[in-house]
C-alpha positions in Angstrom: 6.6 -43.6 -54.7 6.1 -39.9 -53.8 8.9 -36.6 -54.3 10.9 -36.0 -57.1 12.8 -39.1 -58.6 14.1 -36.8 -61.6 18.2 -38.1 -62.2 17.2 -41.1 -60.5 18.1 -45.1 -61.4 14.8 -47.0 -60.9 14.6 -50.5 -60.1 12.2 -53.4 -59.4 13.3 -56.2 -57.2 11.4 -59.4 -57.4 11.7 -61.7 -55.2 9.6 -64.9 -55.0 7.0 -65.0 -57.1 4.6 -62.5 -55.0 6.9 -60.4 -53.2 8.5 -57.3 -55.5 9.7 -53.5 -54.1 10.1 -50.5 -56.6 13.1 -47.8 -55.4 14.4 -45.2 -57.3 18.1 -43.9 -55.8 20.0 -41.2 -57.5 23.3 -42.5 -58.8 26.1 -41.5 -60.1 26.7 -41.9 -64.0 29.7 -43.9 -63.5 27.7 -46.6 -61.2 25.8 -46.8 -63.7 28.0 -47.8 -66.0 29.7 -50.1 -63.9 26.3 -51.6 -63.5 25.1 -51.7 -66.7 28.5 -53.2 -68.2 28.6 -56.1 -64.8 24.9 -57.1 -66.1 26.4 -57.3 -69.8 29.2 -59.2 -68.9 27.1 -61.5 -66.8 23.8 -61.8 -69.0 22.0 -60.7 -66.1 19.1 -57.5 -65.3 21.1 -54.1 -64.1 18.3 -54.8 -61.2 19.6 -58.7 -60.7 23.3 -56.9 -60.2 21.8 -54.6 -58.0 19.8 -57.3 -56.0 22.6 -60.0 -55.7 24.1 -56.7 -53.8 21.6 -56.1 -51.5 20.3 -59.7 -50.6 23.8 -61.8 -50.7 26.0 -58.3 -49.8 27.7 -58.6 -53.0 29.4 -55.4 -53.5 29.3 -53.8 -57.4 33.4 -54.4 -56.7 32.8 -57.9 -55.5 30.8 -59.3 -58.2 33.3 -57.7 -60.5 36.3 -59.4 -58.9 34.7 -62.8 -59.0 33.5 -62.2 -63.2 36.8 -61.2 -63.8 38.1 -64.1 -62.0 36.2 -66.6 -63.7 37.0 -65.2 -67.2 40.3 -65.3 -66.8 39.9 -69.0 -65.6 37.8 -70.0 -68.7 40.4 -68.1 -71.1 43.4 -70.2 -69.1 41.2 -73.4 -69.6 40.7 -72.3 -73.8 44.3 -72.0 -74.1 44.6 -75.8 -72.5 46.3 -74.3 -69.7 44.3 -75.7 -66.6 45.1 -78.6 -64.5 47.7 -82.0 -65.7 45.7 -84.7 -66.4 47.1 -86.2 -63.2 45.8 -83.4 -60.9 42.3 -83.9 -62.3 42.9 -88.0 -61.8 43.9 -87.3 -58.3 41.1 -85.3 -57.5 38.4 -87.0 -59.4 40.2 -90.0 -57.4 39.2 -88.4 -54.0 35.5 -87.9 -54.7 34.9 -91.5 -56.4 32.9 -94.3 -54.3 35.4 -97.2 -53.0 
């Protein structure tokens, strides 16, 4: 990559096992933490967070949305409060070969 990538966030997308792509993009210091704390939260690569964005369109604000959503679903479901037992009989009902 030629010019001057000085303040700039590096990455390297793979994707597949023969195809990868190397950027560097200056960013702000507060994307990057929002990036850096997503890929935390999610046990992923700041680079997968960055990917997921550009391959699936899954904005920084999206992905956090749907973590956030998903913790507070498996803190609902620790504290037993999650579906009646007849809900999940119901639905487990609807799925079941006859």
């Amino acid at each position: 990559m030629q010019g001057d990538t000085e303040g700039c966030w590096r990455w390297t997308f793979a994707h597949g096992i023969f195809e990868s792509m190397e950027a560097a993009t200056p960013i702000s210091a507060e994307l990057k933490k929002r990036v850096d704390a997503l890929a935390a939260r999610t046990g992923r690569l700041a680079a997968e967070v960055v990917a997921d964005a550009l391959e699936h369109g899954h904005s920084l604000e999206w992905q956090e949305h749907f973590i956030a959503r998903v913790e507070a679903g498996i803190a609902a479901a620790d504290r037993g409060d999650f579906a009646a037992p007849q809900d999940i009989e119901r639905v487990l009902d609807k799925y079941r070969p006859r």
